[in-house]
LUMPA-862486 format. One line per 4 residues: number of its first residue (from 0); their letters; for each residue y, x, z of C-alpha. Coordinates in pm, 1 decimal, padded with zeros to 6 digits. Last residue first. Example, Ala and Ser with C-alpha at 12.3 -4.5 7.8 and 13.67 -1.06 7.14 Angstrom:
<recs>
1> sa> -00106.0 01367.0 00714.0 ~ -00450.0 01230.0 00780.0
</recs>
This chain:
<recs>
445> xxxx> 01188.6 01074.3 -02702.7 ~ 01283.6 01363.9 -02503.5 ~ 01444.5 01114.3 -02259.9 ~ 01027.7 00922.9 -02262.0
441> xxxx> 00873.2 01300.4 -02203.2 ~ 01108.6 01411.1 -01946.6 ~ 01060.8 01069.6 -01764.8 ~ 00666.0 01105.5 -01810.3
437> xxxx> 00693.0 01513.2 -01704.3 ~ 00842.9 01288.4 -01350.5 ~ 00585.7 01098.0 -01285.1 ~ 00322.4 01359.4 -01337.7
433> xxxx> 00511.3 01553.1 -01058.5 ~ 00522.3 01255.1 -00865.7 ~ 00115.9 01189.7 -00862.2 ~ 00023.5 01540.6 -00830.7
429> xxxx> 00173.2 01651.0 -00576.6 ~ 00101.6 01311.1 -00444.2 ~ -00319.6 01473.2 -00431.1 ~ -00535.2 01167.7 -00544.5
425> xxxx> -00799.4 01320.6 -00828.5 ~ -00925.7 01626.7 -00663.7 ~ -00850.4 01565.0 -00313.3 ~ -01015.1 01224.3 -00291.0
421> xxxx> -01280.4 01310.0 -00539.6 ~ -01374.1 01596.1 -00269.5 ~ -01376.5 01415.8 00021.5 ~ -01607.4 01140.1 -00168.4
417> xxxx> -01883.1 01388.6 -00284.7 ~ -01887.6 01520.1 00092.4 ~ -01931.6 01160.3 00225.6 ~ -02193.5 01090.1 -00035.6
413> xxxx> -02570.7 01191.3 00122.7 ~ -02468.6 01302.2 00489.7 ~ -02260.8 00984.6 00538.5 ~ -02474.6 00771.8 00273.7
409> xxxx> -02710.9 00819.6 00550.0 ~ -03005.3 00604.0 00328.6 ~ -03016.2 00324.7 00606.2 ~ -02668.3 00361.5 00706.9
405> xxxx> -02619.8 00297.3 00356.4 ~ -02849.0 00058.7 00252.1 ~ -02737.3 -00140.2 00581.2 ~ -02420.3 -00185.9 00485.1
401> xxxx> -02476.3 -00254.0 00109.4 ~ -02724.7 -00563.4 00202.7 ~ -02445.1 -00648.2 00426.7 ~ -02178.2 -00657.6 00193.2
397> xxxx> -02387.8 -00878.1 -00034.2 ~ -02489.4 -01094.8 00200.6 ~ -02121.5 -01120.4 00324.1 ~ -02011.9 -01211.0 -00038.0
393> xxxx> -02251.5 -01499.3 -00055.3 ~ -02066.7 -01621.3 00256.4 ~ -01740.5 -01596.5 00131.5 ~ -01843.5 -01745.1 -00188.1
389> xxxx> -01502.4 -01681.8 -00493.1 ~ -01771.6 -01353.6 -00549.1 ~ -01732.4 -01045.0 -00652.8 ~ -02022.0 -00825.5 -00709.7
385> xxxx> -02074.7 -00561.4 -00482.4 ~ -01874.8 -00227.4 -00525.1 ~ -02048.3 00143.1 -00401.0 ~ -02006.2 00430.5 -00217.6
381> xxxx> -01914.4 00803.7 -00314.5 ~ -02113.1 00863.9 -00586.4 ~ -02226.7 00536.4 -00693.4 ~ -01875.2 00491.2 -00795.3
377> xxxx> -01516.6 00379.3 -00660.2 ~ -01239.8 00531.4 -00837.0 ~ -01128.4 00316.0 -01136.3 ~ -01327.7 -00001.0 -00968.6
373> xxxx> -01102.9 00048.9 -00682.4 ~ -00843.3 -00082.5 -00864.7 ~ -00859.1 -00462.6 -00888.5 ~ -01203.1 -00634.5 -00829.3
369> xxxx> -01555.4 -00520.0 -00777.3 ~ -01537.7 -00593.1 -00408.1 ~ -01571.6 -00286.6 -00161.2 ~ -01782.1 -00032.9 -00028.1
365> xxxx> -01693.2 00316.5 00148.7 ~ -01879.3 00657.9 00152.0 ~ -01684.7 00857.2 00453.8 ~ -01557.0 01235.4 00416.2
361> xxxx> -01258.9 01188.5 00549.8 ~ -01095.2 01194.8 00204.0 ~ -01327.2 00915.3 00162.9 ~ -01129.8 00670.8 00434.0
357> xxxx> -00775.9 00783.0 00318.5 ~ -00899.8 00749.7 -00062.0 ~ -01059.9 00379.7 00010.4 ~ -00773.5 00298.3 00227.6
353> xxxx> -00528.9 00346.8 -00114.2 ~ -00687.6 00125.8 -00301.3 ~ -00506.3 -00013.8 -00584.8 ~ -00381.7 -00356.6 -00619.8
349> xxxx> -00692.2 -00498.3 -00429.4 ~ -00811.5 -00741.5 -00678.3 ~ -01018.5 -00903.2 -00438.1 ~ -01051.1 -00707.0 -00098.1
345> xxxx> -01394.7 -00640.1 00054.7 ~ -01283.4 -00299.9 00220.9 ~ -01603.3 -00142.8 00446.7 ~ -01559.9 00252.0 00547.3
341> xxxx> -01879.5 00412.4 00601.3 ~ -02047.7 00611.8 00858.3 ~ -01774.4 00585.3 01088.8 ~ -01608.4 00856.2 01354.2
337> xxxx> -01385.1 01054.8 01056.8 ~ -01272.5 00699.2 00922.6 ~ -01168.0 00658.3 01319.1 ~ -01016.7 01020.7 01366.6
333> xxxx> -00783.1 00902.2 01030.7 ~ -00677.5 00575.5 01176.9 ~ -00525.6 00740.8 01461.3 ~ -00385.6 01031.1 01304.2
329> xxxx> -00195.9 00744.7 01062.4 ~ -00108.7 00593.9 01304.1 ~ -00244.5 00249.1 01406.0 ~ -00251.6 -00132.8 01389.1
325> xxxx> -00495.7 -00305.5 01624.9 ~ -00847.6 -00188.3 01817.2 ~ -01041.5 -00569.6 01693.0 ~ -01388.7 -00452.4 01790.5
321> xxxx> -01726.4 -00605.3 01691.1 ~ -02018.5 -00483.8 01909.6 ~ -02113.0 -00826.1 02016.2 ~ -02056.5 -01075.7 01764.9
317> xxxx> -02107.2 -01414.6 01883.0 ~ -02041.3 -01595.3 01539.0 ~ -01835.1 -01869.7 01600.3 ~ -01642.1 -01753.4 01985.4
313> xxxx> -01658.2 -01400.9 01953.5 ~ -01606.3 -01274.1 01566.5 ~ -01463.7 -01626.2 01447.3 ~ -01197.0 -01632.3 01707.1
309> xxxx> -01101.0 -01336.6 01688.6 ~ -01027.4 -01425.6 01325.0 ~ -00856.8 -01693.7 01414.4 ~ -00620.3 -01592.7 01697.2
305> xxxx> -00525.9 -01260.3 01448.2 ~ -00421.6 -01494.4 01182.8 ~ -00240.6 -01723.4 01422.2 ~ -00040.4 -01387.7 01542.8
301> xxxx> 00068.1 -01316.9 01240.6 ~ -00139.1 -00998.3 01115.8 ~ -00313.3 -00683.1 01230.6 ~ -00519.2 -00371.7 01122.0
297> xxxx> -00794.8 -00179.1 01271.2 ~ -01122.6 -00362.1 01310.0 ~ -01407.1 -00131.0 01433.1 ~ -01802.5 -00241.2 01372.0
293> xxxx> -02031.8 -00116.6 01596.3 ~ -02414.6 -00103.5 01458.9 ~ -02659.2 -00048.9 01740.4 ~ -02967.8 -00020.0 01499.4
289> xxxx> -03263.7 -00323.2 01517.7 ~ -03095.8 -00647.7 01331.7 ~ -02882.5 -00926.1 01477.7 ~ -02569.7 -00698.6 01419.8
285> xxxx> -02609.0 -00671.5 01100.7 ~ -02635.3 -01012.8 00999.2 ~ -02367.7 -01108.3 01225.9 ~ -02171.7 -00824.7 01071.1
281> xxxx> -02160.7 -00943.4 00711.4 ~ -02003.2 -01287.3 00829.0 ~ -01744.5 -00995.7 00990.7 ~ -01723.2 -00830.3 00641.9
277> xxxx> -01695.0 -01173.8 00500.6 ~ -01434.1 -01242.6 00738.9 ~ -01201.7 -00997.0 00691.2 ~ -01149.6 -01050.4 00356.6
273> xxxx> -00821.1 -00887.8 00248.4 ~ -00750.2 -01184.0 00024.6 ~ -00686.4 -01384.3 00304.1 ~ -00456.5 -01177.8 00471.3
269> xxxx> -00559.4 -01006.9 00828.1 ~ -00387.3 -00628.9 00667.0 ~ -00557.3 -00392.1 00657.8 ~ -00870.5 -00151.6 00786.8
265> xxxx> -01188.9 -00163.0 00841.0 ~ -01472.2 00027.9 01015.7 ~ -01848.7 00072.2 01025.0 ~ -02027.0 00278.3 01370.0
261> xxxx> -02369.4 00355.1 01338.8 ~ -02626.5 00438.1 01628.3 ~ -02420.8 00297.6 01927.2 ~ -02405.1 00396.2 02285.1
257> xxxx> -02014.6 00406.2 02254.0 ~ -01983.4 00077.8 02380.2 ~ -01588.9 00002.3 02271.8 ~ -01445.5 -00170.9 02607.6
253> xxxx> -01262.3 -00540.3 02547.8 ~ -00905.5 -00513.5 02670.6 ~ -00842.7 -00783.7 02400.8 ~ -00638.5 -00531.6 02162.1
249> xxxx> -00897.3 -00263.8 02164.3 ~ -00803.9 00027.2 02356.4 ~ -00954.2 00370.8 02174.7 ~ -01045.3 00672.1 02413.0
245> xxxx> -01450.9 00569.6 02377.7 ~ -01376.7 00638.3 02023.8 ~ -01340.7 00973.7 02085.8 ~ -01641.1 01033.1 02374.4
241> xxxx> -01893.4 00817.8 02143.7 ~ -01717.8 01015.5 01820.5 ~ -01842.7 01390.0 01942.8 ~ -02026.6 01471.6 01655.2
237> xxxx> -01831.7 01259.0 01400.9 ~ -01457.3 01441.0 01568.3 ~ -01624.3 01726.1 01495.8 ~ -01729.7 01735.5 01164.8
233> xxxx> -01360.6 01645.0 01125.8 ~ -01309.3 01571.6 00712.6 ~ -00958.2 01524.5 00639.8 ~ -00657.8 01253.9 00648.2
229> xxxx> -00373.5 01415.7 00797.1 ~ -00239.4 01686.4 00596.9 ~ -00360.0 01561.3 00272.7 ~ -00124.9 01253.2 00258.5
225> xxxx> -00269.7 01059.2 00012.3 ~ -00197.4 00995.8 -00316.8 ~ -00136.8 00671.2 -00551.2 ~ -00273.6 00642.1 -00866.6
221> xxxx> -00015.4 00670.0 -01199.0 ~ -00086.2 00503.9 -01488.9 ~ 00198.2 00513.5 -01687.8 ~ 00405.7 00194.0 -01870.9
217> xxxx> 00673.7 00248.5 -02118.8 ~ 00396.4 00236.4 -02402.0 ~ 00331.9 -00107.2 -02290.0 ~ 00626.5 -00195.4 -02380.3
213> xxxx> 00776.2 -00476.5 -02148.3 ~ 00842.6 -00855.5 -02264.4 ~ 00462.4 -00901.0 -02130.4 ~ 00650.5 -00911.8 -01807.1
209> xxxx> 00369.2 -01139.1 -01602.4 ~ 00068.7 -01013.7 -01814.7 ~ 00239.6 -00661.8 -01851.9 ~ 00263.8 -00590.7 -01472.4
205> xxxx> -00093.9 -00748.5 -01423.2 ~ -00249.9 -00529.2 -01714.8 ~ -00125.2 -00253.2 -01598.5 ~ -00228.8 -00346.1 -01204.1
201> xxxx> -00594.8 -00402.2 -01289.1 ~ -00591.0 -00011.1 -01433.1 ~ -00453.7 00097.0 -01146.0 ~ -00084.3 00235.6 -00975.4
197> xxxx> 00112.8 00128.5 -01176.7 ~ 00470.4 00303.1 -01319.9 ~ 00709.5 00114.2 -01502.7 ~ 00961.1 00338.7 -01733.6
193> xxxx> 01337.4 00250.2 -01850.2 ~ 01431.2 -00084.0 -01638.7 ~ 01673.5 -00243.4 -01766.6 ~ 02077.7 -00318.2 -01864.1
189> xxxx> 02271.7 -00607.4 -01943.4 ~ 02241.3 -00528.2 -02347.4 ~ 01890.7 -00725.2 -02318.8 ~ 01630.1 -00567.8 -02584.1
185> xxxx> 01446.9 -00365.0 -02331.7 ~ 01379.5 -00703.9 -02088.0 ~ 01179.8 -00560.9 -01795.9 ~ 01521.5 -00560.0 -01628.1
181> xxxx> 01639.9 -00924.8 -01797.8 ~ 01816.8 -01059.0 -01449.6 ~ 01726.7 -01447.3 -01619.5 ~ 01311.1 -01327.5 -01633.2
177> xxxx> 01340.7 -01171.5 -01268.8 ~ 01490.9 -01556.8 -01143.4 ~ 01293.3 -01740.3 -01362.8 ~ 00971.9 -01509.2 -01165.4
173> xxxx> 01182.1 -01543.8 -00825.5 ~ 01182.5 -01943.5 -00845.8 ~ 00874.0 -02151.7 -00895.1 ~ 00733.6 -02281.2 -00586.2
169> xxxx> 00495.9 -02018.6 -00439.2 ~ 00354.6 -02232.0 -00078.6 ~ 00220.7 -02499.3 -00262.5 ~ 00042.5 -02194.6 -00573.3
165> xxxx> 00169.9 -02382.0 -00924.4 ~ -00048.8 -02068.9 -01076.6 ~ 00262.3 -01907.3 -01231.6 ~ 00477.9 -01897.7 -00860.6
161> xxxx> 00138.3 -01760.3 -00754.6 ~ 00078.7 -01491.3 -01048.8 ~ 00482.7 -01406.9 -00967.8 ~ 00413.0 -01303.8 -00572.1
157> xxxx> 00063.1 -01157.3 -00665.7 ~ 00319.2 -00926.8 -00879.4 ~ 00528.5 -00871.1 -00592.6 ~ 00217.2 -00760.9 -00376.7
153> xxxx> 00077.7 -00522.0 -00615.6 ~ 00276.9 -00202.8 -00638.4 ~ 00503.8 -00113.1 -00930.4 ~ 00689.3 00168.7 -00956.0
149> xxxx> 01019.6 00117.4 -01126.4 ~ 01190.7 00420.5 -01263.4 ~ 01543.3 00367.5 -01354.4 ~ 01644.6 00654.4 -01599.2
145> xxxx> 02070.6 00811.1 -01535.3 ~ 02362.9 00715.6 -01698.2 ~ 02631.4 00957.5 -01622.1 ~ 02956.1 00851.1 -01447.5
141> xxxx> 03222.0 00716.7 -01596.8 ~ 03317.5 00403.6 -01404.7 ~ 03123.7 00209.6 -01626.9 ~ 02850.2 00387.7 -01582.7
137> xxxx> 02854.2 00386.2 -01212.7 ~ 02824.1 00004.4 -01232.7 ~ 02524.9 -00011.1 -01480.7 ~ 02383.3 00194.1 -01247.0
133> xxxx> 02442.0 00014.3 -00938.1 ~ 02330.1 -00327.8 -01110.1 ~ 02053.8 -00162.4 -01218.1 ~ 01942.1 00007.4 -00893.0
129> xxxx> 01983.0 -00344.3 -00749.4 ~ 01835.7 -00553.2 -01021.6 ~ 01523.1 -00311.3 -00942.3 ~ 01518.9 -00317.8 -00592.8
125> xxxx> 01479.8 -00732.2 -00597.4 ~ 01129.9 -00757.4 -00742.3 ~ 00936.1 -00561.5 -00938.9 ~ 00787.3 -00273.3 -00594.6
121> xxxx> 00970.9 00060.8 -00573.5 ~ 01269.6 00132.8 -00719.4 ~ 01337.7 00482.5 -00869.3 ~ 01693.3 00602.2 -00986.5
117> xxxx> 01701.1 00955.4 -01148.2 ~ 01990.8 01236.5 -01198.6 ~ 02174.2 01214.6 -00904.7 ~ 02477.4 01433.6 -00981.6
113> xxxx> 02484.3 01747.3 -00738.1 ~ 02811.1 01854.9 -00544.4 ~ 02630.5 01809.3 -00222.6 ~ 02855.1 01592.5 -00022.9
109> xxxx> 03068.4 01411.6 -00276.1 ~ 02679.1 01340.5 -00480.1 ~ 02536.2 01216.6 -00146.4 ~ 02861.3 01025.2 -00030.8
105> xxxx> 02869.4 00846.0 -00370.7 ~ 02516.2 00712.8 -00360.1 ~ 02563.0 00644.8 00009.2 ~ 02839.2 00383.6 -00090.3
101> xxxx> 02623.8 00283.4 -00406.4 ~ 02336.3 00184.4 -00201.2 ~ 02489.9 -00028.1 00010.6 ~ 02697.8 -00206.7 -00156.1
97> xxxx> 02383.1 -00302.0 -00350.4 ~ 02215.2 -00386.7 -00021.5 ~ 02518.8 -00601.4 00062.2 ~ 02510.7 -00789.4 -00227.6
93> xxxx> 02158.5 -00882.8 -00245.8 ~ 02127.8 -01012.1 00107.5 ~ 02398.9 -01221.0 00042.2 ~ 02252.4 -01377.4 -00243.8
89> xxxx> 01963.7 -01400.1 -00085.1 ~ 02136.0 -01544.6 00193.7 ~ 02294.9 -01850.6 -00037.3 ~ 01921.1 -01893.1 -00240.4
85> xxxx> 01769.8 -01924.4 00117.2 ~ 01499.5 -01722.9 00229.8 ~ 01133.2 -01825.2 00327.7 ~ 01036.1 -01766.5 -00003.4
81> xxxx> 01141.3 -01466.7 00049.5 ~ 00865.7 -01396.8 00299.7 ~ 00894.7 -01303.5 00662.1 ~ 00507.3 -01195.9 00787.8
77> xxxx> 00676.0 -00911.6 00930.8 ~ 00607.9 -00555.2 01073.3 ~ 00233.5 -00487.1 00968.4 ~ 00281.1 -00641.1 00655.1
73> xxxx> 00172.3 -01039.3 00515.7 ~ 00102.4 -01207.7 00205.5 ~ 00335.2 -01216.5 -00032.0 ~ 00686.6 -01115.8 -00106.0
69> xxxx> 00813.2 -00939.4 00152.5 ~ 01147.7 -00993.5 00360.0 ~ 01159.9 -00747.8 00625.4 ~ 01227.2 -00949.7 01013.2
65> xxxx> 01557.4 -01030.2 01050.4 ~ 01863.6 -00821.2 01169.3 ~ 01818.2 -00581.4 00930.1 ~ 01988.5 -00190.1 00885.3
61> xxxx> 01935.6 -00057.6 00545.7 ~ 01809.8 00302.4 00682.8 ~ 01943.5 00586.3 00499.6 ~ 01732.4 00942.3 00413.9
57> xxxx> 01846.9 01262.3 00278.5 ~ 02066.9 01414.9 00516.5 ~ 02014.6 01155.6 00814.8 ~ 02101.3 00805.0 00904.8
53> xxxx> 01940.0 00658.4 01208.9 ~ 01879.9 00301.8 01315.5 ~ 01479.0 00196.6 01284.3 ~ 01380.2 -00154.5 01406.4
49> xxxx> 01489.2 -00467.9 01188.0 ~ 01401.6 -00168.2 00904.6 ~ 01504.4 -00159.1 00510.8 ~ 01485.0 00177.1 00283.1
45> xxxx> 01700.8 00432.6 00155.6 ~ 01571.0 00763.2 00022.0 ~ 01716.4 01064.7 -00113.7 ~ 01517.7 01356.6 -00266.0
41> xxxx> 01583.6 01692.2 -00395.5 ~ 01393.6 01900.9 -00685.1 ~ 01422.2 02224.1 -00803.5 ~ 01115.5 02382.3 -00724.4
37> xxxx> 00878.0 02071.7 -00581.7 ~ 00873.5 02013.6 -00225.3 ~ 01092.8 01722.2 -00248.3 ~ 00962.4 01533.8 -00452.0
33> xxxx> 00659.6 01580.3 -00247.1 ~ 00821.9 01476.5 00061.0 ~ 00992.1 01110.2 -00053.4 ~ 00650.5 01070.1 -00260.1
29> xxxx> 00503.4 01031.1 00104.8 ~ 00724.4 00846.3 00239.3 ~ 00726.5 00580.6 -00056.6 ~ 00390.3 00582.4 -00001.3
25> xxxx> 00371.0 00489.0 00321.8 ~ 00568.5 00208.8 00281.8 ~ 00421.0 00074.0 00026.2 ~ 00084.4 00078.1 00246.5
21> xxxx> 00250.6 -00123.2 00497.0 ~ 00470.0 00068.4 00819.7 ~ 00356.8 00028.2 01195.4 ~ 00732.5 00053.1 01399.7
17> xxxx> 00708.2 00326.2 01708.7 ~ 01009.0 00525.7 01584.2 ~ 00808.6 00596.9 01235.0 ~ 00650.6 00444.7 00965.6
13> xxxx> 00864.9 00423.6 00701.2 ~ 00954.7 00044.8 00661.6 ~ 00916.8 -00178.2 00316.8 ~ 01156.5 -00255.6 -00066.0
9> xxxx> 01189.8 00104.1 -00086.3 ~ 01464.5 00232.3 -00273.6 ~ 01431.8 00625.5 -00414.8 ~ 01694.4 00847.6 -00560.3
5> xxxx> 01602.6 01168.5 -00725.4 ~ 01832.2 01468.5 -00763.8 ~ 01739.5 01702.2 -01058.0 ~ 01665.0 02087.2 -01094.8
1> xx> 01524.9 02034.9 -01472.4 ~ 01112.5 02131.5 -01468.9
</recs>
């Protein structure tokens, strides 16, 4: 592999200085790392915080003074979408971040001598323009082209299906405005994106369904990994878990009873697609029946969101041993997969996944929905998928049905190994950026 220079713009937060970061987020960290542990290789990133001011050697913080713009749904830091924004500060917004990055462009290449070599933008919305704007830029002031890489994770293209499906709250505006800026467009002279990566199956197909403009043979699979130093099996932290999760605050001062015989956990984001409240339909079921089942909630949400959903546990269904513990770090939230017998995700065309791998790399069995891209992963295995359903509470039969099968069955003991192992088999970001990059040697070769 060439010695190259990669630069990286993330559309969320790192997670760091206090500040809870979304899955994309994560990620971006985590590629940041293992680009830059490979031979040869250095890594710059730049991403957005209202929170985090710091600049160091390889990383730049694009300072806010609003809340992150995202583009559906909700993150851990902001429930701010751009929908929300104004055509006059998006503009504004754009410009500045394109400043931006080609100011600390420049500094990085006066300061180290080395020409970056590859652009990667992560998420199809606004980062993309902005690399291409910047490279189209540096070209023309004689510097060397380099690839744009976009990697494509799921909310901005939930964003577009929305805008598409005439969604009230998704008028039509940032999928014109994407088709006008031409980067998925190969045969517009203004400049594009060279390679998409996905990070599913369901995710191909939704990338090319709302850009079908873009060669498919431009587009690599490439599943997300997981950061192998922190989430692993603890046979100790399950032996002991009354006395560790006896340590966790829940967010309503409520005390976790540790004199339980099964513990079930989830974790995300409280957006309606997530589908908290089947798995908490799922729980009065559970609940009502002869184990002590305690069910863990880690995750948060806009503040009506998080009213609501208490509200259903307590006041609606009466739930007992249901605990709402918050957003956490990643050590956090990987001693709670290692406490649970399985981990519970009911998404609908979850983008990817990447809580399943975090929770199995634990060595927990988890269910979900069979939507989206667990089904490329998820088999009988290392958990199962129940049908999908549009009926929440038909979907909370079926979630509890696969509940208690597997504390019934001890898919812990039975699958949890199987599922550690597929995690650090198949998901390692070693492996995921260093496959991304042999795909940019193979498309320049071509």
């Amino acid at each position: 592999m060439a010695d190259r220079s990669i630069f990286q713009l993330g559309t969320n937060n790192w997670q760091r200085d206090g500040e809870f970061a979304p899955g994309s987020g994560i990620l971006h960290e985590a590629h940041h790392r293992a680009f830059d542990a490979l031979p040869g290789v250095s890594s710059y990133s730049m991403y957005p915080s209202r929170v985090q001011r710091f600049d160091a050697d390889d990383v730049r913080v694009f300072e806010l003074d609003h809340d992150i713009p995202i583009c559906e749904s909700v993150s851990p830091v902001s429930s701010y979408r751009w929908h929300a924004m104004s055509d006059a500060d998006l503009a504004r917004y754009r410009r500045r971040l394109t400043t931006e990055v080609a100011a600390w462009m420049t500094e990085i290449e006066t300061r180290t001598g080395n020409e970056l070599s590859l652009a990667i933008a992560h998420h199809t919305f606004l980062n993309p323009v902005v690399l291409r704007d910047v490279i189209r830029d540096r070209a023309a002031a004689g510097r060397r082209p380099m690839p744009l890489v976009c990697f494509a994770h799921g909310t901005a293209l939930k964003m577009y299906a929305n805008e598409r499906a005439g969604h009230p709250e998704f008028p039509a505006r940032f999928l014109p405005y994407m088709r006008d800026e031409g980067v998925f467009d190969l045969a517009d002279g203004a400049g594009h994106v060279d390679l998409c990566a996905a990070i599913s199956s369901q995710q191909v197909e939704a990338l090319l369904d709302v850009f079908p403009e873009f060669p498919r043979d431009r587009v690599v699979l490439s599943p997300n990994g997981y950061n192998q130093d922190v989430f692993t099996v603890s046979d100790a932290t399950y032996d002991d878990r009354s006395e560790v999760l006896g340590r966790f605050a829940t967010v309503d001062g409520r005390p976790i009873d540790t004199d339980v015989d099964h513990v079930v956990v989830f974790c995300g984001k409280f957006a309606d697609w997530k589908r908290l409240d089947a798995l908490l339909h799922a729980a009065s079921g559970y609940e009502a029946t002869g184990p002590r089942i305690a069910t863990v909630i880690v995750g948060s949400g806009p503040r009506h969101d998080q009213e609501r959903l208490r509200s259903l546990a307590y006041d609606e269904l009466g739930l007992r041993r249901t605990y709402f513990v918050g957003p956490r770090a990643q050590h956090e939230l990987a001693t709670i997969f290692n406490c649970a017998d399985v981990g519970c995700f009911p998404s609908r065309d979850e983008p990817f996944g990447l809580v399943f791998i975090e929770c199995m790399a634990c060595g927990t069995p988890v269910i979900g929905a069979d939507s989206g891209g667990p089904r490329d992963f998820v088999t009988d295995a290392v958990g199962t998928l129940v049908p999908e359903s549009d009926d929440i509470g038909q979907l909370a039969t079926s979630l509890r049905v696969a509940i208690t099968r597997a504390l019934e069955e001890d898919w812990k003991t039975a699958r949890g190994r199987a599922a550690s192992v597929l995690a650090r088999e198949r998901f390692s970001v070693q492996s995921q950026v260093s496959d991304l990059l042999d795909a940019v040697d193979d498309l320049q070769e071509g």
